[in-house]
Kinemage of the C-alpha trace (Angstrom):
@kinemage 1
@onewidth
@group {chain A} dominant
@subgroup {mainchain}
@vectorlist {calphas} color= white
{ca unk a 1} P 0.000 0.000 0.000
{ca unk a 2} L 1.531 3.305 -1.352
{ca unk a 3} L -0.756 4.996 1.701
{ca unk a 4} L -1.849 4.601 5.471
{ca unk a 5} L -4.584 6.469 7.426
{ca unk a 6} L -2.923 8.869 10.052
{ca unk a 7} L -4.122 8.049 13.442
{ca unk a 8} L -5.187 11.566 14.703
{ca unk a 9} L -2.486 11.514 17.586
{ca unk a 10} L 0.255 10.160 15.953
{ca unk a 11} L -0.156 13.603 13.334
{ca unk a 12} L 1.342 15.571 16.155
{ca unk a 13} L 5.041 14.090 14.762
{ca unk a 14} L 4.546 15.321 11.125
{ca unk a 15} L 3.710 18.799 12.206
{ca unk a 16} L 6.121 21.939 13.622
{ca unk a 17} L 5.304 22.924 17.679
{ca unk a 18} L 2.210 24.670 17.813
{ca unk a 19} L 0.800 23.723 14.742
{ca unk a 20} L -1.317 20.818 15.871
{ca unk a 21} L -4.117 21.829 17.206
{ca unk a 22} L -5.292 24.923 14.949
{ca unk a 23} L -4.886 21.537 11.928
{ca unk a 24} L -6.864 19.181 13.986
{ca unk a 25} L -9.547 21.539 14.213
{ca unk a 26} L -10.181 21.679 10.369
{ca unk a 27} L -9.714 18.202 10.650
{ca unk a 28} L -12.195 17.380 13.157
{ca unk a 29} L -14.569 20.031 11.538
{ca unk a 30} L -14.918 18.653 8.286
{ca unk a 31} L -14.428 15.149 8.803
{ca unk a 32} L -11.221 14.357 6.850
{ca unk a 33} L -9.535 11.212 5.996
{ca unk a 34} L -6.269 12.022 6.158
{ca unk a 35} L -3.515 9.762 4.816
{ca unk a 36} L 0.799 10.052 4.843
{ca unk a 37} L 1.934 8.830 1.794
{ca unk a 38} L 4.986 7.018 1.438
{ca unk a 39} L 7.519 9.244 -0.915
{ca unk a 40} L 5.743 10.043 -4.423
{ca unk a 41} L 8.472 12.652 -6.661
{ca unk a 42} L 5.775 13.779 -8.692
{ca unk a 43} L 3.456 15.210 -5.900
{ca unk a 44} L 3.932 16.181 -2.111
{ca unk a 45} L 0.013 16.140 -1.535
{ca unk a 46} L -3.046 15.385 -2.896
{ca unk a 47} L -7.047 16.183 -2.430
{ca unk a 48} L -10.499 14.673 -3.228
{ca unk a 49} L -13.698 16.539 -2.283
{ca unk a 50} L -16.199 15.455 -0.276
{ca unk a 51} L -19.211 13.029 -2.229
{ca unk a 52} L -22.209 11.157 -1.196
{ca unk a 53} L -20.390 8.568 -0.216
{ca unk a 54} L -17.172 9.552 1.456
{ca unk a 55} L -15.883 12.550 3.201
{ca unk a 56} L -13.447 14.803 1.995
{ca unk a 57} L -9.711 12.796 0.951
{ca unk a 58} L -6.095 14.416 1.994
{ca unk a 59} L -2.634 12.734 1.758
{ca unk a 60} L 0.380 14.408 2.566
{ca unk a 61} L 3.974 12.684 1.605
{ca unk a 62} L 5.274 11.327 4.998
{ca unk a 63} L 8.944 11.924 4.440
{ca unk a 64} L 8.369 15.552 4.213
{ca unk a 65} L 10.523 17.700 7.008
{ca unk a 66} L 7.691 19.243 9.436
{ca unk a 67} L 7.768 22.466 7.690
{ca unk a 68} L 6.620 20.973 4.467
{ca unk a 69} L 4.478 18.652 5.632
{ca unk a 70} L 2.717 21.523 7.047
{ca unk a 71} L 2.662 23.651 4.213
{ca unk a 72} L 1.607 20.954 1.724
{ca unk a 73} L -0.971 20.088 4.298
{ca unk a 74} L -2.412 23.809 4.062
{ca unk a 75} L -2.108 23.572 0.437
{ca unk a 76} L -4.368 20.738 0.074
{ca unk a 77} L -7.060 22.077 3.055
{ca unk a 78} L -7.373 25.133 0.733
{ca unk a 79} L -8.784 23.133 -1.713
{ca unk a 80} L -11.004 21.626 0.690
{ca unk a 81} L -12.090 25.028 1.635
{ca unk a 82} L -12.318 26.524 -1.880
{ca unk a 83} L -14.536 23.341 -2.733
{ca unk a 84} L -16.865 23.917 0.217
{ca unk a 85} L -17.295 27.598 -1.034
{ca unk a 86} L -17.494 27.280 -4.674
{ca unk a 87} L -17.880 23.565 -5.476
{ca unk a 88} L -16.328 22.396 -8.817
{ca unk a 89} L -17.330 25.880 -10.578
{ca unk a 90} L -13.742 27.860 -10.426
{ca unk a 91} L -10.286 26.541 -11.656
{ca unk a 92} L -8.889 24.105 -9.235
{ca unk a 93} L -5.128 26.971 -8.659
{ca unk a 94} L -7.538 29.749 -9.268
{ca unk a 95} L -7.813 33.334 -8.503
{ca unk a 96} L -10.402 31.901 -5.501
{ca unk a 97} L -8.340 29.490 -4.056
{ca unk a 98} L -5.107 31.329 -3.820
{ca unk a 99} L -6.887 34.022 -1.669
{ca unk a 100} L -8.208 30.503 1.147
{ca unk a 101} L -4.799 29.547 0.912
{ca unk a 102} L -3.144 33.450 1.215
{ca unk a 103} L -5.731 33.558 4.420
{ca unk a 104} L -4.683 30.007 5.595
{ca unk a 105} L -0.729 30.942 6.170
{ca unk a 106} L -1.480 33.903 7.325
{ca unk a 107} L -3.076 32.414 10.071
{ca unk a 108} L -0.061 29.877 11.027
{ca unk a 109} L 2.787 33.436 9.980
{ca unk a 110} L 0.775 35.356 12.283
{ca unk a 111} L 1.446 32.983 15.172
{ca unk a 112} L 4.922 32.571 14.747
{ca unk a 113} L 5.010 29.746 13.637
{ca unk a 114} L 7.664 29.548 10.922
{ca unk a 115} L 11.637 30.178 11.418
{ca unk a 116} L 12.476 33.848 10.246
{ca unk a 117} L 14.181 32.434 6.538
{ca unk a 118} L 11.087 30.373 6.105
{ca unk a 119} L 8.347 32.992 7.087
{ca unk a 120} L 9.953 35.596 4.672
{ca unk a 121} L 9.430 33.222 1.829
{ca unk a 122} L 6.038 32.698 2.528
{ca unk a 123} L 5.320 36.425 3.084
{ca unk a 124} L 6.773 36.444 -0.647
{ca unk a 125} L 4.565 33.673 -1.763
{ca unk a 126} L 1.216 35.420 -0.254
{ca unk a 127} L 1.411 37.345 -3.092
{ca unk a 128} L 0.943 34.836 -5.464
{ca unk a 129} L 0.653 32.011 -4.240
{ca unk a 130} L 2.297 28.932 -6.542
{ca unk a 131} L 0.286 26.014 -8.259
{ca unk a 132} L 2.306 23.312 -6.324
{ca unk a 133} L 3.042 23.770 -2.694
{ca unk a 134} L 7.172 24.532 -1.877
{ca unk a 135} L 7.034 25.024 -6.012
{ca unk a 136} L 8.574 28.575 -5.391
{ca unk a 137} L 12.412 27.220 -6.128
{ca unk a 138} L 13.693 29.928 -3.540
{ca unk a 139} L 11.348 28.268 -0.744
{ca unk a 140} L 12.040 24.847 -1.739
{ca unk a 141} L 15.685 25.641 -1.198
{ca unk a 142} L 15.287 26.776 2.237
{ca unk a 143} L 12.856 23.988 3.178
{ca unk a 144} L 15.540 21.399 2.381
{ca unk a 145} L 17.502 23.189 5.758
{ca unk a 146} L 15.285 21.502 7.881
{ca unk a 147} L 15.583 17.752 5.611
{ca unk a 148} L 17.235 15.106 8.303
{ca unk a 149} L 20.648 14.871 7.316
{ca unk a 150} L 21.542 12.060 5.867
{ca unk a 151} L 19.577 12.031 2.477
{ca unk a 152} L 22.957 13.095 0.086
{ca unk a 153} L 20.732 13.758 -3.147
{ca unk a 154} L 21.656 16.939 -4.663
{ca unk a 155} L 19.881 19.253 -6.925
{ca unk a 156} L 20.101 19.174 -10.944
{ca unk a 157} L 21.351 23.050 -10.563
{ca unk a 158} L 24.271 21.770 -8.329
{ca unk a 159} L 25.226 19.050 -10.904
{ca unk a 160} L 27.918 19.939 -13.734
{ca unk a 161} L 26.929 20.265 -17.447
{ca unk a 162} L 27.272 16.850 -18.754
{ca unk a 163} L 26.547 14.788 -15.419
{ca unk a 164} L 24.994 11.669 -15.345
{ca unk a 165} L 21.993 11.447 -12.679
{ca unk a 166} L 19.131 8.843 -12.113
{ca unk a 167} L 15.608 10.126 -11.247
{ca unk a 168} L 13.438 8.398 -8.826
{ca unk a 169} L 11.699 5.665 -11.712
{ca unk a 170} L 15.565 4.930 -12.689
{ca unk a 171} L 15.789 6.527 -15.454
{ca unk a 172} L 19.361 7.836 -16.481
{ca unk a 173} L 19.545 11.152 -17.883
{ca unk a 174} L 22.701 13.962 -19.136
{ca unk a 175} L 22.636 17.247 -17.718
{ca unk a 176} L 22.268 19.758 -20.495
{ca unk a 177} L 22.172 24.018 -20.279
{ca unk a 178} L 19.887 25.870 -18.972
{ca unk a 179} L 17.017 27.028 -20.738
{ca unk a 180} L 15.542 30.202 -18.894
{ca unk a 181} L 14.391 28.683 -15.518
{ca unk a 182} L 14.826 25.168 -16.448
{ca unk a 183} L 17.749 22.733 -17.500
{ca unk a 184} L 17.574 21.155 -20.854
{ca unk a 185} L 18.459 17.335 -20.331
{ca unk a 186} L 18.624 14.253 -22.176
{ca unk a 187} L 17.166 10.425 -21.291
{ca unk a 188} L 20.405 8.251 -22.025
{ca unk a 189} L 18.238 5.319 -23.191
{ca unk a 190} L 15.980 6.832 -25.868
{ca unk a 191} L 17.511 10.523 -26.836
{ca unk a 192} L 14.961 12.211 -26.091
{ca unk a 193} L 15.194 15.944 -24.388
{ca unk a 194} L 12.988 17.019 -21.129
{ca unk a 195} L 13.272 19.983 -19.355
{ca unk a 196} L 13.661 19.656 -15.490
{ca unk a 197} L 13.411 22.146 -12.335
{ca unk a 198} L 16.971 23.004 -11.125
{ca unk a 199} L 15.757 22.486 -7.291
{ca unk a 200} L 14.087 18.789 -8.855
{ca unk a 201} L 16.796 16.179 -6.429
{ca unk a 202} L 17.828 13.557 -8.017
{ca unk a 203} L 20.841 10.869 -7.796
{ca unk a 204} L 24.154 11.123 -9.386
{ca unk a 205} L 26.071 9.002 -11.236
{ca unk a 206} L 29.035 10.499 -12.575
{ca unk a 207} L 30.452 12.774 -15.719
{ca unk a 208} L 30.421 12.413 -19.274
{ca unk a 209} L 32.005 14.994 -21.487
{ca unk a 210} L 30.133 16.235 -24.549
């Protein structure tokens, strides 16, 4: 099973001090199956809305650091909240749900809650708040601060031009340049080019010189 159900006192060890209680109370409120997901690299978090037959889905990545668990946790409540306002009838990273989620760290900044480097970021991102939750490469970078040490898997941007690195599904790509905000790479098996994030981690395997 790729998920488990969070027992409701066992979320206090995902979360930053402080931050339990004001989350259990959405929680509680609107009946929420929460679930940690073991590590997906494609998504940190996922929601389904409420039907007739089950309450309202949320899974958060498990091997998140407290910080993000917490903010992809918000992320996905502010859909819950956007759907409870305005249903399926606005766009799901809309000009509606940015404002929830803009209200919904402003609650948790307000309180303190955050380390200086990582409140200023968000302050940043209430602004406009990002499709993907930690997308904003600036506030991924200072999110992986509070990683448990140990994990060794550097970014694409910290890899030389040329390098060889394997992604999560073990594929084997060649770091290429960078194109604007993203780096131009190519899959070693097939020769085909994709474009990745330069905060996207990944594992190296050496150098090859054009």
């Amino acid at each position: 099973m790729a998920k488990r159900e969070a027992p409701i006192n066992h979320l206090q060890q995902y979360l930053p001090p402080g931050t339990f209680e004001p989350v259990l109370q959405y929680l509680n409120h609107f009946k929420v199956h929460l679930t940690v997901a073991r590590e997906r690299k494609s998504i940190l978090g996922d929601y389904r809305h409420r039907t007739p037959h089950s309450n309202h889905r949320i899974s958060v990545n498990g091997n998140l650091n407290s910080y993000s668990f917490l903010i992809t946790l918000l992320h996905e409540l502010a859909h819950l909240l956007t759907f409870e306002q305005f249903g399926n009838r606005v766009p799901a990273h809309g000009t509606e749900w940015k404002k929830v989620y803009a209200q919904l760290l402003d609650q948790f900044l307000k309180n303190k809650m955050f380390p200086a480097d990582i409140e200023k970021e968000l302050l940043l991102s209430l602004r406009n708040p990002a499709a993907t939750s930690c997308a904003e490469d600036d506030l991924l970078r200072i999110l992986r601060r509070y990683d448990k040490q140990g994990k060794g898997f550097p970014l694409v941007e910290e890899l030389p031009v040329h390098s060889l690195f394997r992604t999560g599904d073990a594929r084997i790509f060649r770091k290429g340049k960078k194109l604007r905000k993203r780096y131009q790479c190519m899959e070693v098996a097939t020769g085909k080019i994709y474009l990745f994030s330069p905060v996207y981690e990944v594992e190296l395997i050496g150098e090859q010189r054009s």
